[in-house]
N, C-alpha and C positions, 0 to 999 in steps of 0.2 A: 935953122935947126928944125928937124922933123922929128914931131913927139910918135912915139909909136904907142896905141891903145888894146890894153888884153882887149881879143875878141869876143870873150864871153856873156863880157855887160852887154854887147853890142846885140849877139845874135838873143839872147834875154829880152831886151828890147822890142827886137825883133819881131820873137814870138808873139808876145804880147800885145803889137800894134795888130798884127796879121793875124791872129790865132793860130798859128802855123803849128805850133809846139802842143796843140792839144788832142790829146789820143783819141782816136778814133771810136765813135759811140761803141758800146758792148754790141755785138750782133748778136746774141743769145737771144734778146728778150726777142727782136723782129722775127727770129725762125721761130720760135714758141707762137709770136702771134700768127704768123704764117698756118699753122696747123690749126693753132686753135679756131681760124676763120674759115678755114678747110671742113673741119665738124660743127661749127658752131651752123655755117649753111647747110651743112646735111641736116639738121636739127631743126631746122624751120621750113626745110623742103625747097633752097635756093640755088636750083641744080648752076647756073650761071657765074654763082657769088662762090662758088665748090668747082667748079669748073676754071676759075681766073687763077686759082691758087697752086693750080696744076700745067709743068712745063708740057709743049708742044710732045715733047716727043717720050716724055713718063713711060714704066711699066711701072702694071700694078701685080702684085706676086700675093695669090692667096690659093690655097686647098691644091698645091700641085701644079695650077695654072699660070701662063704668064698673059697679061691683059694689057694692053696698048692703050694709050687715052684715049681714043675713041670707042673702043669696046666696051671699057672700065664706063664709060659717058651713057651709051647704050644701053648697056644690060649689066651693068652691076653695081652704078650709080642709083638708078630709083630702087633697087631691093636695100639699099644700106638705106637710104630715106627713108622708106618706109619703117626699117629696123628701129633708125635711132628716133622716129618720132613715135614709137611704140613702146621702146624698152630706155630704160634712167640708165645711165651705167657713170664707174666712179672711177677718174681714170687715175691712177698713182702718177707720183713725180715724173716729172720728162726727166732724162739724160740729155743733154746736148756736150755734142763734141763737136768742134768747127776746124781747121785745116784751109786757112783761108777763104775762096769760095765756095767751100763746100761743108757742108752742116749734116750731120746723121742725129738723130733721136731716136731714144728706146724708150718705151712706156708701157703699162700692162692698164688693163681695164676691168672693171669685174662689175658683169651683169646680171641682174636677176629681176625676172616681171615675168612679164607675159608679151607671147609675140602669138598673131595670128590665132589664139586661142589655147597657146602652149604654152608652158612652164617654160621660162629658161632661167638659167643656172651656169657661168661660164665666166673664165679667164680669158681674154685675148691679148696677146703680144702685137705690138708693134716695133716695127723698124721703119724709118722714115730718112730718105736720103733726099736732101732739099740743096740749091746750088744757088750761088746771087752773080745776078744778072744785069744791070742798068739799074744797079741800086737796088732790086727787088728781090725774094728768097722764092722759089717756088718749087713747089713738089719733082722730083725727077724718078722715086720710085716710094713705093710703100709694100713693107710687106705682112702680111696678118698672118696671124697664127692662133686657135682657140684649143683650149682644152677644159673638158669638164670640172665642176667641183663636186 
């Protein structure tokens, strides 16, 4: 006589010898870290540690222009260095939205100091579109936008 057994105990089991049944970590918080390691090196002047965080073939989209990652690396990389090691800025909540491999965040920031011997006083928006790659999230575009207060 052949007994036959619900499968459900079994795949139950299953799960729990393999960890197979266990959801997959949240990728929210790794794209958040993603960015925040992005500024957090522009913030201590680590063009290389701001540079890893960013994919090969990125644009960077600010004031009308579009910037390739080696240009953004060039000349528009040490002027944000220099910015954020000059001026505090307070960034409001991230948005994340993910869509499988690929991860967009919205975020505003609001700056006020002094930069280069000038007042500043300003909102900027960001749009940040980041993709995962070999387990890793890296920047694929960013876009800036400021306006006065």
């Amino acid at each position: 006589m052949i007994r036959s057994f619900p499968l459900a105990p079994l795949a139950l089991i299953a799960c729990l010898v393999q960890a197979a049944c266990s959801p997959a970590p949240p990728a929210e918080p790794a794209v958040t870290a993603t960015l925040e390691a992005f500024y957090a090196a522009m913030k201590t002047g680590d063009t290389a540690a701001a540079m890893q965080q960013i994919a090969p073939d990125a644009v960077f989209v600010e004031s009308g222009r579009l910037e390739t990652r080696a240009e953004y690396e060039a000349n528009h990389l040490p002027a944000d260095i220099g910015f954020e090691k000059q001026v505090n800025g307070t960034r409001g909540p991230m948005q994340v939205k993910i869509e499988g491999d690929t991860a967009w965040v919205i975020a505003t920031t609001e700056y006020d100091g002094t930069f280069d011997a000038r007042p500043v006083n300003f909102v900027s928006a960001q749009l940040a579109v980041l993709t995962r790659g070999d387990g890793n999230w890296r920047i694929r575009s960013i876009h800036w936008s400021s306006r006065q207060r």
